[in-house]
VOPAGU-2260 file (C-alpha; in pm, 1 decimal, decimal comma):
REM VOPAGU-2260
SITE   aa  ch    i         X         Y         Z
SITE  UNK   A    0    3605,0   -3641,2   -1410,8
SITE  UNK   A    1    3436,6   -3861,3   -1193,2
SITE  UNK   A    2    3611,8   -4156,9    -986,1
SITE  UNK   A    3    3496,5   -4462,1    -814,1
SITE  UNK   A    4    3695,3   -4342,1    -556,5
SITE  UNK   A    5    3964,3   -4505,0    -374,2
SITE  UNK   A    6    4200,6   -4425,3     -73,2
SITE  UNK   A    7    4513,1   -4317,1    -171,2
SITE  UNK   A    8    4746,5   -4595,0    -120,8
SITE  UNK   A    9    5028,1   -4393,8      31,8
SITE  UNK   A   10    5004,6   -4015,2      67,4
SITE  UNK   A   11    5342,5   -3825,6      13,2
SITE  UNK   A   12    5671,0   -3980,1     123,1
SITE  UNK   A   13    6019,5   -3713,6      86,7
SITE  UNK   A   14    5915,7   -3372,6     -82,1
SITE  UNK   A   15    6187,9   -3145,9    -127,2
SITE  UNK   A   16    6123,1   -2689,9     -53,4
SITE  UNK   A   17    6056,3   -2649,2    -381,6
SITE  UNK   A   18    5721,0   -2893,5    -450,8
SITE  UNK   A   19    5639,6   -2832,8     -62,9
SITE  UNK   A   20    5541,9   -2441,0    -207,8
SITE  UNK   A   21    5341,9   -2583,1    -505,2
SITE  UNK   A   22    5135,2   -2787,5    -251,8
SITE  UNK   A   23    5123,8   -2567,0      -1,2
SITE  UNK   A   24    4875,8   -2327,3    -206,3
SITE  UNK   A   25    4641,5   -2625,7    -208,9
SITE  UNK   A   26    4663,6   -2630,4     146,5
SITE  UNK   A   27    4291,9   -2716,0     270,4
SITE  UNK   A   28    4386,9   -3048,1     121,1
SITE  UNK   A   29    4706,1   -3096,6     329,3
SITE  UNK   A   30    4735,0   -3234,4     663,1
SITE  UNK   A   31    4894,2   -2922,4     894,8
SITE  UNK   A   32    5207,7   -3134,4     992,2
SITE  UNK   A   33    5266,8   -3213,8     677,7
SITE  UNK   A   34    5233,3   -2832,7     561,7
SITE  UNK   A   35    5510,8   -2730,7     811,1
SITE  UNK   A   36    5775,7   -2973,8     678,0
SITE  UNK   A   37    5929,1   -2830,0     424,3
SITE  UNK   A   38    6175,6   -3062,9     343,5
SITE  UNK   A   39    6048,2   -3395,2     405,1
SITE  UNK   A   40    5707,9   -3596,1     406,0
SITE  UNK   A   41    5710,3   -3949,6     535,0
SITE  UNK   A   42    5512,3   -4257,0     376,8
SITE  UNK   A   43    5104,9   -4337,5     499,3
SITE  UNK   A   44    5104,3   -4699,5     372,3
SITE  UNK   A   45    4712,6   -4703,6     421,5
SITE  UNK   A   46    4556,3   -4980,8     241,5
SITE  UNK   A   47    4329,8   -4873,1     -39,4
SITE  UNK   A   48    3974,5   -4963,0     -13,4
SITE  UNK   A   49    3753,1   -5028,3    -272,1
SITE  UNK   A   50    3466,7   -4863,7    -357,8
SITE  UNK   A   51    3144,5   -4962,0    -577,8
SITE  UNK   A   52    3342,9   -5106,4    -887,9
SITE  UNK   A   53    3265,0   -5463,3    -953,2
SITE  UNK   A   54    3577,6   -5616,4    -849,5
SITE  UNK   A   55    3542,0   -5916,0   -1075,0
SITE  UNK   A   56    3666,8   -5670,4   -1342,6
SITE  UNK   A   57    3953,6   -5518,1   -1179,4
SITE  UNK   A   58    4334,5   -5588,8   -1207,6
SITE  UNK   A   59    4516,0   -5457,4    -951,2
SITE  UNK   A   60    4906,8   -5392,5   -1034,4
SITE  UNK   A   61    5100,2   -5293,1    -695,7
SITE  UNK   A   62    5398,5   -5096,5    -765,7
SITE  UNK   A   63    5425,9   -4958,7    -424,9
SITE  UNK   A   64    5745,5   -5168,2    -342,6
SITE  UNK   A   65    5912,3   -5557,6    -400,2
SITE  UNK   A   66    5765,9   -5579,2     -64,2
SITE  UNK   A   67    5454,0   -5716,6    -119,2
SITE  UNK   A   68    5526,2   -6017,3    -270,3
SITE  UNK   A   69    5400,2   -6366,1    -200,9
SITE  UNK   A   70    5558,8   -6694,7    -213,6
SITE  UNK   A   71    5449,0   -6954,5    -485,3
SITE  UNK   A   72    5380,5   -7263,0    -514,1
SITE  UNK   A   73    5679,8   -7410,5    -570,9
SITE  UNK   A   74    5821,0   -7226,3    -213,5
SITE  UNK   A   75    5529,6   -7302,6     -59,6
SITE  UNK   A   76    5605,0   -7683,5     -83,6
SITE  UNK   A   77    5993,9   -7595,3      25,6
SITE  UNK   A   78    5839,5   -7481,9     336,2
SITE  UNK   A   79    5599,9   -7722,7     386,9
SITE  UNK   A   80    5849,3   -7995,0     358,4
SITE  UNK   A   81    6113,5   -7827,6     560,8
SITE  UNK   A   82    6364,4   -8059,5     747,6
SITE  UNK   A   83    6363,9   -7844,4    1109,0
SITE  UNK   A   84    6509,0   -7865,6    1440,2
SITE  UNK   A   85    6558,6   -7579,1    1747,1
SITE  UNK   A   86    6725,3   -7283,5    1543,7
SITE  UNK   A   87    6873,5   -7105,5    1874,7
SITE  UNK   A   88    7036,4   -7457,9    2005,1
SITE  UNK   A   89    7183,8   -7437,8    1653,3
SITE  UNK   A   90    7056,0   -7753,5    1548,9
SITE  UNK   A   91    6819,0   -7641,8    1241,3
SITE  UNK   A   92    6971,3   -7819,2     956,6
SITE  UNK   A   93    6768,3   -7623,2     698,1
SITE  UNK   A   94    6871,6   -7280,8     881,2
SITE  UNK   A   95    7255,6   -7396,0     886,3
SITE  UNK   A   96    7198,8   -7515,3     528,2
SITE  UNK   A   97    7091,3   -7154,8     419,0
SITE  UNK   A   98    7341,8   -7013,8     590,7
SITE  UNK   A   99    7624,7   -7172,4     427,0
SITE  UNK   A  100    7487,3   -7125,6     129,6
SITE  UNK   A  101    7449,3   -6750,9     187,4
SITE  UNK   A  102    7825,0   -6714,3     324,0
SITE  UNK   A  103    7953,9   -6899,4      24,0
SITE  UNK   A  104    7723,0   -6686,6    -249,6
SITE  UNK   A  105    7851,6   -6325,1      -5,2
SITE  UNK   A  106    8251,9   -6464,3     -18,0
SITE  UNK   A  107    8255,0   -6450,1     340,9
SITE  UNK   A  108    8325,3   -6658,5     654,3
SITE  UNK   A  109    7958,0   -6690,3     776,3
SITE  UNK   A  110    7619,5   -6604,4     769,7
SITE  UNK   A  111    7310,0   -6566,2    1021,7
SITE  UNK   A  112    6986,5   -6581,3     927,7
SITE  UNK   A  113    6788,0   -6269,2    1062,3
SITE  UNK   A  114    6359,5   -6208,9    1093,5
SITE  UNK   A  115    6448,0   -5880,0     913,8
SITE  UNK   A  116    6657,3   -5621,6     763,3
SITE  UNK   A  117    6563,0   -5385,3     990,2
SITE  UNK   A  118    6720,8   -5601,6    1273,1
SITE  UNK   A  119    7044,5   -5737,3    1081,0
SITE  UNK   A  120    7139,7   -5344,8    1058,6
SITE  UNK   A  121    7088,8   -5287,4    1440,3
SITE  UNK   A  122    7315,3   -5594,2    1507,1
SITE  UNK   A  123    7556,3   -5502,2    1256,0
SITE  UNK   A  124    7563,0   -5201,0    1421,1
SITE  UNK   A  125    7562,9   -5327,1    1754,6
SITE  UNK   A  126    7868,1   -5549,5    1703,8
SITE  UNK   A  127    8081,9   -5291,5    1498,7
SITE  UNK   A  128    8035,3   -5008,0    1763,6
SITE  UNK   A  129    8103,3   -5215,3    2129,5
SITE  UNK   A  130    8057,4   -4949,6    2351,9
SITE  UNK   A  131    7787,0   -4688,8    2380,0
SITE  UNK   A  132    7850,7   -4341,9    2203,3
SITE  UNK   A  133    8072,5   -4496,7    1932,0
SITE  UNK   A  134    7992,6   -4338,0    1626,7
SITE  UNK   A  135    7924,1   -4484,9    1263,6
SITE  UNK   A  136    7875,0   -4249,3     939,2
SITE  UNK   A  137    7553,8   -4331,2     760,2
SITE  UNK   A  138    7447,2   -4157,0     432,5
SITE  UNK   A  139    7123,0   -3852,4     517,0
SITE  UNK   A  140    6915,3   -4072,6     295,2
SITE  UNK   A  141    6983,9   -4430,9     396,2
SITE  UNK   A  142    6736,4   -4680,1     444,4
SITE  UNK   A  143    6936,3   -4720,2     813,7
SITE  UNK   A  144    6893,2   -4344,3     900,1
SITE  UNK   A  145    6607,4   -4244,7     770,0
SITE  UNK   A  146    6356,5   -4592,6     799,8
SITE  UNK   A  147    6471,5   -4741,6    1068,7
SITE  UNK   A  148    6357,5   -4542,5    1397,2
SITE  UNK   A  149    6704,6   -4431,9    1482,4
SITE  UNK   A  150    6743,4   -4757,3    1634,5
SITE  UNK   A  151    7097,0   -4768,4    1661,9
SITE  UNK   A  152    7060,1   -4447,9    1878,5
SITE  UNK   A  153    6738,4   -4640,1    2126,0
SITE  UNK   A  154    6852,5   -4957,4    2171,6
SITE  UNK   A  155    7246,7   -4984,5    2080,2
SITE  UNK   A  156    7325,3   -4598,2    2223,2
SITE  UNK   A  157    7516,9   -4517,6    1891,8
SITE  UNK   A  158    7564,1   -4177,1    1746,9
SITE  UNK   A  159    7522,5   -4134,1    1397,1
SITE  UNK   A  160    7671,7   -3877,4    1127,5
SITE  UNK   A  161    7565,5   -3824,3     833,1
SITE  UNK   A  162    7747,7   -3750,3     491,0
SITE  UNK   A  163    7532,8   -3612,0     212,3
SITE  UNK   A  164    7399,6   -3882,6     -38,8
SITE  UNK   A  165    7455,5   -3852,8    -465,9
SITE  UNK   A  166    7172,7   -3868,6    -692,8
SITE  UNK   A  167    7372,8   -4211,4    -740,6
SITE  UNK   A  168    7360,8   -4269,1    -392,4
SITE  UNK   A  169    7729,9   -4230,1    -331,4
SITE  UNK   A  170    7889,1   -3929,9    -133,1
SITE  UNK   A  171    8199,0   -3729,6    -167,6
SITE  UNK   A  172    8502,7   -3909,2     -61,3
SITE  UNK   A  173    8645,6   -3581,3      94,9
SITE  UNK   A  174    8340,4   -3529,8     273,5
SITE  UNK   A  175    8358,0   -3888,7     444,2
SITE  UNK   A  176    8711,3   -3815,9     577,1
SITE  UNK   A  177    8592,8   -3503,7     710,9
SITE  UNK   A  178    8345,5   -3652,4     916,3
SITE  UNK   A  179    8625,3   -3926,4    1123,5
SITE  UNK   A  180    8689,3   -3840,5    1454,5
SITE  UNK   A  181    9067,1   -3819,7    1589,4
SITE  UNK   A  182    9217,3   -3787,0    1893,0
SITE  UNK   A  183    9041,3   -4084,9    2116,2
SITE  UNK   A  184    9011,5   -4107,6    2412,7
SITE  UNK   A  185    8940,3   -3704,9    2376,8
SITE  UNK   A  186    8639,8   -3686,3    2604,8
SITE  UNK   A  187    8457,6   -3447,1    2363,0
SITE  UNK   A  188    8380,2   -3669,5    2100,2
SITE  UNK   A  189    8216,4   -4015,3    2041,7
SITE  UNK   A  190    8445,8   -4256,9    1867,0
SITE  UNK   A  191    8445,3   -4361,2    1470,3
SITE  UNK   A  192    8392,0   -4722,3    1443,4
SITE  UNK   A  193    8177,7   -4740,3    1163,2
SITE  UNK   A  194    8104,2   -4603,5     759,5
SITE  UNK   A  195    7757,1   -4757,5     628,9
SITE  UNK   A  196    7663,6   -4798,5     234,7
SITE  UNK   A  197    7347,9   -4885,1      88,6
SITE  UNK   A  198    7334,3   -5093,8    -237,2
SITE  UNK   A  199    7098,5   -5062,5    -420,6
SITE  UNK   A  200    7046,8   -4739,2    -312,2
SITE  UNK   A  201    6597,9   -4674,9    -215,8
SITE  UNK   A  202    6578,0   -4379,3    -159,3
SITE  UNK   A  203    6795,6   -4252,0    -478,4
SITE  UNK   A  204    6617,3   -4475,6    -701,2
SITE  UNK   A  205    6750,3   -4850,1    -708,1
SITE  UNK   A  206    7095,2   -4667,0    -769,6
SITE  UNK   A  207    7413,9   -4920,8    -778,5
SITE  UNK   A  208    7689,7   -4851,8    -646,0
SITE  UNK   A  209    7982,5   -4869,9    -910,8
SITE  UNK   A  210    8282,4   -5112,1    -764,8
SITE  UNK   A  211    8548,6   -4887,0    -774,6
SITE  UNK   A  212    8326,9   -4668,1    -503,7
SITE  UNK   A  213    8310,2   -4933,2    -247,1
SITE  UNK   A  214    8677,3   -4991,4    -282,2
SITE  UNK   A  215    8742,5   -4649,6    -212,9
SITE  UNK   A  216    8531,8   -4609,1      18,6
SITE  UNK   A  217    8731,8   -4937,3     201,8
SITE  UNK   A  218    9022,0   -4836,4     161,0
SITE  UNK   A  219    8971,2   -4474,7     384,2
SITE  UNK   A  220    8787,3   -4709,5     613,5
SITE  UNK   A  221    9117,6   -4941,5     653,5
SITE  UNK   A  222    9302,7   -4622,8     634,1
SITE  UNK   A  223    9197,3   -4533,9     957,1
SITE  UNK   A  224    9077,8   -4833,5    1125,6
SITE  UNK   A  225    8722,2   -4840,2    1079,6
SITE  UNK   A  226    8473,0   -5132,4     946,5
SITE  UNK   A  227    8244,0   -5085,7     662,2
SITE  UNK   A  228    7896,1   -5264,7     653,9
SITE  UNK   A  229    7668,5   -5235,6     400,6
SITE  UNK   A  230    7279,9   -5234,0     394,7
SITE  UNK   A  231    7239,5   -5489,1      62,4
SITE  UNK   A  232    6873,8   -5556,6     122,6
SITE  UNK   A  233    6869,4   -5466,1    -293,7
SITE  UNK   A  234    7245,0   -5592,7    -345,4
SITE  UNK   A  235    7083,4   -5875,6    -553,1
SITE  UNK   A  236    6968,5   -5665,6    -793,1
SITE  UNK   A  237    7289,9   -5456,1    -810,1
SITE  UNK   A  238    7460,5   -5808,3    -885,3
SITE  UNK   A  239    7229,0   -5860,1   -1193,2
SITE  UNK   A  240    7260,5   -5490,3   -1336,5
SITE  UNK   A  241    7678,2   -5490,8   -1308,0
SITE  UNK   A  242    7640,7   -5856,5   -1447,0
SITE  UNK   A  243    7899,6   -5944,4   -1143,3
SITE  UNK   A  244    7830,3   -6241,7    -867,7
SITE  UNK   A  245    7737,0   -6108,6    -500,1
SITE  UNK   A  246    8128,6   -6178,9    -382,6
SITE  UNK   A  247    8252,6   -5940,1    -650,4
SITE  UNK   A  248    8045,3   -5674,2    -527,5
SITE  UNK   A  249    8080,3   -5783,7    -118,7
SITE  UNK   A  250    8453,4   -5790,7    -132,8
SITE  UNK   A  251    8481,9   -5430,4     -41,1
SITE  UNK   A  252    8276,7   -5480,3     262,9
SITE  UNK   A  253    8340,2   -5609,5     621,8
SITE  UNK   A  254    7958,2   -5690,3     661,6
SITE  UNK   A  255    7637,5   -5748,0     465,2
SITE  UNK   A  256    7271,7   -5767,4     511,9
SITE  UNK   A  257    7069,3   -5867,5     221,6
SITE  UNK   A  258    6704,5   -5913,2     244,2
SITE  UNK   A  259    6519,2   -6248,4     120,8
SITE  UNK   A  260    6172,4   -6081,0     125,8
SITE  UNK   A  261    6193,6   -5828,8    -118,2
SITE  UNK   A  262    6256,9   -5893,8    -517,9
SITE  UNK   A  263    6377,8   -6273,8    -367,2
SITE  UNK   A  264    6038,3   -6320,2    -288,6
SITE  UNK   A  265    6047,2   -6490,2      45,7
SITE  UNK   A  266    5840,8   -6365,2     273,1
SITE  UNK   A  267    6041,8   -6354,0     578,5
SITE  UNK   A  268    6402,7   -6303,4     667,5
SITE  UNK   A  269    6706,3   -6162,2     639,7
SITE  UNK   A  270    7103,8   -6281,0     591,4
SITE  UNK   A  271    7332,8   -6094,7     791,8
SITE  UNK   A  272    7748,3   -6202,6     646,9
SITE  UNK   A  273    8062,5   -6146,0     799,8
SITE  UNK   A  274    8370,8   -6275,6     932,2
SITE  UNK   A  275    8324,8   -6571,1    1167,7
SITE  UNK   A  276    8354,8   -6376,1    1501,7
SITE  UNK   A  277    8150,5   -6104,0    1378,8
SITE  UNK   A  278    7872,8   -6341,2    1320,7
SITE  UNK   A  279    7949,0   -6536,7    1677,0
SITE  UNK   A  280    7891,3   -6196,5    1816,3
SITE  UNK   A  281    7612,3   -6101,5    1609,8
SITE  UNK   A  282    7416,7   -6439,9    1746,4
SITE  UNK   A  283    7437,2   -6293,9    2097,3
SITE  UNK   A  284    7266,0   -5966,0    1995,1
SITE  UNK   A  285    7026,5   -6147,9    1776,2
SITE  UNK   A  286    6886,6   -6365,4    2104,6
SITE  UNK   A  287    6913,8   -5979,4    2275,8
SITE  UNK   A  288    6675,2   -5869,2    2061,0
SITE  UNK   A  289    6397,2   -6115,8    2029,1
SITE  UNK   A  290    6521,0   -6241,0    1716,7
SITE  UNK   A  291    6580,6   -6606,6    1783,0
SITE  UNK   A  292    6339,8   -6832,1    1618,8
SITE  UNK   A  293    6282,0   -7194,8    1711,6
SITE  UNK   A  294    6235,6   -7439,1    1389,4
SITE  UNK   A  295    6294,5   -7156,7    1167,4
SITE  UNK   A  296    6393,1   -7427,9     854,7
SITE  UNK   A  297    5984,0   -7341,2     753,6
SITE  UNK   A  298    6113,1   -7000,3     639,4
SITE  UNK   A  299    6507,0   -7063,6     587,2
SITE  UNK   A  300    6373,4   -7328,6     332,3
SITE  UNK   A  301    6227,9   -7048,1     141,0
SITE  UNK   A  302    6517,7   -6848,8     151,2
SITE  UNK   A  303    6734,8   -7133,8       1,7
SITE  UNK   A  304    6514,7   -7144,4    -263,2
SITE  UNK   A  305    6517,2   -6775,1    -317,4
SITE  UNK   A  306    6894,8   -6740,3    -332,8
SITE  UNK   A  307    6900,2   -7067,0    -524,4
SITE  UNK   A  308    6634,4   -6993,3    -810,5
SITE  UNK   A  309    6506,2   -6601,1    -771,7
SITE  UNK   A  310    6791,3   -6435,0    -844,7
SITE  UNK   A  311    6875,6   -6469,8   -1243,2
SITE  UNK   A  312    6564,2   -6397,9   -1277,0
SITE  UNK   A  313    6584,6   -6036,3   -1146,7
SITE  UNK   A  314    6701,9   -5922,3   -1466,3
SITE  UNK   A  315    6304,2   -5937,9   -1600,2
SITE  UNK   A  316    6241,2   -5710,0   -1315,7
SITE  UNK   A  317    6478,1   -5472,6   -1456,2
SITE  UNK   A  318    6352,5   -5472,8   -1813,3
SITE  UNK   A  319    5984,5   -5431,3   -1683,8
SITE  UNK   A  320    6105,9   -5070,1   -1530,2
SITE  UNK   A  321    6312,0   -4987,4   -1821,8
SITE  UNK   A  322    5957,2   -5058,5   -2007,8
SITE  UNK   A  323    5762,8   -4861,3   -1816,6
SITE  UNK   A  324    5978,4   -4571,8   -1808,1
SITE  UNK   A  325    6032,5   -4572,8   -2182,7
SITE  UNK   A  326    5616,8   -4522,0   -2177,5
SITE  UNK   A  327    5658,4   -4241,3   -2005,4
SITE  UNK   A  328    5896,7   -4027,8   -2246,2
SITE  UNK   A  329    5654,3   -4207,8   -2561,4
SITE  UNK   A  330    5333,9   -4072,4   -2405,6
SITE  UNK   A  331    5150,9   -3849,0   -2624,2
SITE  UNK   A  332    5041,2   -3573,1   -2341,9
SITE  UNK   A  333    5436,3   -3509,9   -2248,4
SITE  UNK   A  334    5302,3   -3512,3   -1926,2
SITE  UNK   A  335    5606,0   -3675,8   -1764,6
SITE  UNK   A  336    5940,8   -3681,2   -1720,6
SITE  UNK   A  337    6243,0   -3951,4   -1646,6
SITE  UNK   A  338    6614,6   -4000,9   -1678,2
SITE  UNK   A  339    6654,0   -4307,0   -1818,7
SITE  UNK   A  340    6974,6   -4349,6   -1702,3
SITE  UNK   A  341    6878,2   -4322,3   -1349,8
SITE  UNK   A  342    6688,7   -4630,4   -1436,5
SITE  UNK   A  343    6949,9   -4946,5   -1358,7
SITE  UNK   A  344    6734,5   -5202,6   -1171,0
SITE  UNK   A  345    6360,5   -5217,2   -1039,5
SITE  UNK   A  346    6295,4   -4893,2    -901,3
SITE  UNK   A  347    6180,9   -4611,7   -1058,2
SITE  UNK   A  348    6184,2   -4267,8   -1025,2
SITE  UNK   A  349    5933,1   -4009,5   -1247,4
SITE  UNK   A  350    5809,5   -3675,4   -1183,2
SITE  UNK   A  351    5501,6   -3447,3   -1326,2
SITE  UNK   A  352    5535,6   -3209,0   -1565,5
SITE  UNK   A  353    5251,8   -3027,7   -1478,0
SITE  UNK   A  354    5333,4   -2853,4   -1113,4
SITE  UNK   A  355    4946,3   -2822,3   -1092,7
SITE  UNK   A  356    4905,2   -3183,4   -1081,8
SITE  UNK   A  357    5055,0   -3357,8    -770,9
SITE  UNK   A  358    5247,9   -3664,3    -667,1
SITE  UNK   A  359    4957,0   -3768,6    -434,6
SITE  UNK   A  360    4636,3   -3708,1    -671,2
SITE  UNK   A  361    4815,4   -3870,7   -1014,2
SITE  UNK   A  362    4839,9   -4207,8    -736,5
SITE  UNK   A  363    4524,8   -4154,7    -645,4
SITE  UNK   A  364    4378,6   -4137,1   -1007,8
SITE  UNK   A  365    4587,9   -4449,3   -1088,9
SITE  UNK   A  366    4476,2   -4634,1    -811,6
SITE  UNK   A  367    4119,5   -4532,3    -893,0
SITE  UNK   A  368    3881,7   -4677,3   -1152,7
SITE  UNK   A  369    3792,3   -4364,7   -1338,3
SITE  UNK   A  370    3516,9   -4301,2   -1563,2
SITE  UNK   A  371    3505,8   -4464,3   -1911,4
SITE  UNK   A  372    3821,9   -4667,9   -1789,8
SITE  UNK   A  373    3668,8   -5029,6   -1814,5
SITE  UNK   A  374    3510,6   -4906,0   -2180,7
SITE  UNK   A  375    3783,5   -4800,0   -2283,4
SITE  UNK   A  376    4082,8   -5068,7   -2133,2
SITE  UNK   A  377    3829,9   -5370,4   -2138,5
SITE  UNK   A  378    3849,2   -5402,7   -1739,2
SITE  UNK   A  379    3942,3   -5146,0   -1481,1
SITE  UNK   A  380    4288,8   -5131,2   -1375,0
SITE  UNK   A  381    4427,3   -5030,2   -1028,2
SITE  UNK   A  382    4810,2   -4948,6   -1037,9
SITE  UNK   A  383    4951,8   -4870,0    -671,4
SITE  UNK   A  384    5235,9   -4629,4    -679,8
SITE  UNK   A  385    5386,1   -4437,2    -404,6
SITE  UNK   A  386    5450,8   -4033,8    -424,7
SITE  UNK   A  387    5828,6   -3995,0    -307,9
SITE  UNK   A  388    6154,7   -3776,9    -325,0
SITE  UNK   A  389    6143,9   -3431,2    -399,1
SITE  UNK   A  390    5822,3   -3443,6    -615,7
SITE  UNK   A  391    5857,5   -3757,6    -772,8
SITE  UNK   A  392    5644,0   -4063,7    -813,9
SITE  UNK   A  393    5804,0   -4430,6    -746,8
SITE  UNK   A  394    5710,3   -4750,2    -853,9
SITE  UNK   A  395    5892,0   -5059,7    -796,6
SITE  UNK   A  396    5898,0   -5425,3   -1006,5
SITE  UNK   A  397    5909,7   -5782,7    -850,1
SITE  UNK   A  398    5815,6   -6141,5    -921,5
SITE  UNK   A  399    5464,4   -6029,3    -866,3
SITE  UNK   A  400    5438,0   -5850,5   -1163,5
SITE  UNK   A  401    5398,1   -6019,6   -1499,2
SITE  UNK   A  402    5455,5   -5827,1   -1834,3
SITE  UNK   A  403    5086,7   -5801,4   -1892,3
SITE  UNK   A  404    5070,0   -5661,8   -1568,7
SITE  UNK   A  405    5362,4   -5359,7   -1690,5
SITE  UNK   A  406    5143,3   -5364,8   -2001,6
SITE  UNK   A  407    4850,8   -5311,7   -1869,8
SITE  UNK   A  408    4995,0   -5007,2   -1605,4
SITE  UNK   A  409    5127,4   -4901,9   -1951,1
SITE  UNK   A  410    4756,6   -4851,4   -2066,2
SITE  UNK   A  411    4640,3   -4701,8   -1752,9
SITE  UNK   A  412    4894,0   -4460,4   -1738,5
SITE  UNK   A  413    4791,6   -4384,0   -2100,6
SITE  UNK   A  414    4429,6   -4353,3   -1963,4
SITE  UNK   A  415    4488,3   -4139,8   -1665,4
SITE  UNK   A  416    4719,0   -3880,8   -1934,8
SITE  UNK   A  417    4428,6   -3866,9   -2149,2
SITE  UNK   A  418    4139,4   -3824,1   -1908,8
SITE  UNK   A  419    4369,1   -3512,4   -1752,6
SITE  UNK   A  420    4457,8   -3358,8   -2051,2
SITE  UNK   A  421    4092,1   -3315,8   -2141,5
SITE  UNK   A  422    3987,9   -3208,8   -1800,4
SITE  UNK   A  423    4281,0   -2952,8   -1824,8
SITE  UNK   A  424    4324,7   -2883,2   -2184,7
SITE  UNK   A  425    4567,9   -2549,2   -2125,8
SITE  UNK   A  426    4818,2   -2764,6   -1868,5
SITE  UNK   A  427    5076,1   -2888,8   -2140,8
């Protein structure tokens, strides 16, 4: 077949051993780095370019995360109206406003408003584990361990270890109490200060984590004296898919960090909850790292909007993947495969049957206007997915995406199973 070819919108992110061998005998095509990892393979978020299809005819659907959204109208004129004032002398009144309204909608004492997620771990972090060479017990594939540069190791001097994550994204209980250290001041080991969660889980597929989890995992953490944050930049979305408010959820955590700029739709910022000296401390490590913003009520305005308005409506965002992944088992080829009930919120998870047909050239075929496409779908369609975990393919929903948009990725997926199937009539 030929494409109107475009760049590849990601190349692979996570592979596990086993797809690593499929690709590798298509080697020429691999970069060598990427050949000699055989467990992992990390995101290229190139931008795709376009190539000599008349753009006035293309729809372009991005999947590749909630991300990439942009503000509307209606938060564009929140922001343009915003009441401001010097956010670091405390004097913002739309910051402070946000704020309370985040600690009221977490169930905790108070809230800080953060640039990003990224940053509201690393203080969270930073203020759990006081001295350098404490110790905090992440998940091996957390957003904080894996994403985040190992900042809490550059910049905070924290060690981290790891327990291994669920296909839910939980971890064994056992296996958590195996990994606290004893015995301090014993000058062999760092000090446990610290057990991390992630909910919804990114890595594991928008996974929530069920209630009675967190509360276990809290009580071993009170057990033995240690604090428990969790990474919530998706707890919104766990909220909506356990039909529970934030507190019910937060209530088995110390800390929180949930992200406004991903299926909120703000495009900036980040609320970091907690009790009131946590926070107090939290707004000296903030200023520490570059993170205090002068009349920051532009963007806090559309964060009040976004946990005021953005959040019931989540649950369309939810039904769009459930959609999509319902395509997938109806497709005629039986070219691919889900587990439906892996799907709980707006990421999802597929894979290939066909080991001969990759992650990284199905994105690059759906991100491509192929030939015959605009015949036969009325107008070419780009859908931007990202090749992830272990041989999979993800692609994640968010106010940006309409239900003709799923509809029309629906058809293009449709297209793409068709045009393969003929090119490769003894693959199914």
């Amino acid at each position: 077949m030929s494409l109107k070819t475009l760049t590849v919108p990601a190349r692979a992110a996570f592979q596990c051993a086993r797809h690593h061998r499929a690709v590798s005998k298509q080697s020429r095509h691999v970069r060598p780095a990427a050949v000699r990892s055989v467990v992992r393979f990390y995101y290229d978020t190139g931008r795709a370019t376009a190539g000599d299809t008349d753009q006035s005819r293309v729809r372009t659907v991005d999947l590749r995360s909630d991300t990439v959204t942009k503000p509307g109208e209606a938060m564009r004129r929140a922001m343009a109206t915003a009441e401001v004032g010097d956010d670091v002398f405390g004097e913002d009144p739309t910051v402070n406003d946000l704020q309370r309204m985040a600690a009221d909608m977490f169930g905790m004492e108070a809230a800080l408003y953060v640039p990003t997620g990224t940053m509201s771990n690393l203080i969270a972090v930073m203020v759990h584990c006081r001295e350098r060479g404490d110790e905090m017990i992440v998940g091996d594939l957390s957003h904080l361990h894996i994403y985040e540069q190992g900042g809490s190791a550059q910049l905070a001097g924290v060690h981290a270890t790891t327990v291994t994550n669920l296909p839910d994204g939980t971890f064994d209980l056992a296996q958590l109490e195996t990994k606290i250290r004893h015995g301090y001041p014993d000058p062999h080991y760092p000090r446990s200060r610290l057990v991390c969660l992630e909910n919804t889980h990114n890595i594991q597929g928008g996974r929530v984590l069920s209630l009675s989890f967190m509360q276990e995992v809290r009580a071993i953490a009170d057990t033995y004296g240690l604090a428990v944050h969790t990474d919530g930049a998706r707890v919104m979305n766990a909220a909506v898919a356990l039909g529970v408010s934030p507190s019910t959820i937060l209530q088995h955590t110390h800390t929180v960090s949930v992200c406004l700029s991903k299926g909120l739709g703000a495009p900036v910022g980040t609320m970091l909850g907690g009790p009131q000296d946590f926070i107090s401390r939290a707004v000296r490590c903030r200023k520490a790292l570059g993170g205090g913003m002068r009349q920051a009520g532009i963007l806090a305005a559309a964060g009040k909007l976004a946990l005021g308005e953005m959040v019931e409506r989540m649950v369309e965002d939810h039904r769009s993947a459930k959609t999509f992944a319902q395509a997938l088992l109806d497709c005629e080829t039986g070219m691919y495969t889900v587990d439906m009930a892996t799907v709980e919120t707006n990421i999802l998870r597929f894979r290939l049957r066909d080991p001969d047909f990759s992650p990284s050239d199905f994105c690059a075929r759906m991100a491509a206007v192929g030939e015959g496409e605009e015949a036969a779908l009325g107008q070419g369609v780009r859908v931007l997915m990202f090749p992830h975990v272990g041989g999979s393919v993800r692609a994640v929903w968010h106010v940006g995406i309409s239900t003709e948009d799923t509809q029309l990725a629906i058809q293009k997926l449709y297209f793409v199973s068709r045009q393969y199937s003929k090119e490769n009539p003894r693959a199914h």
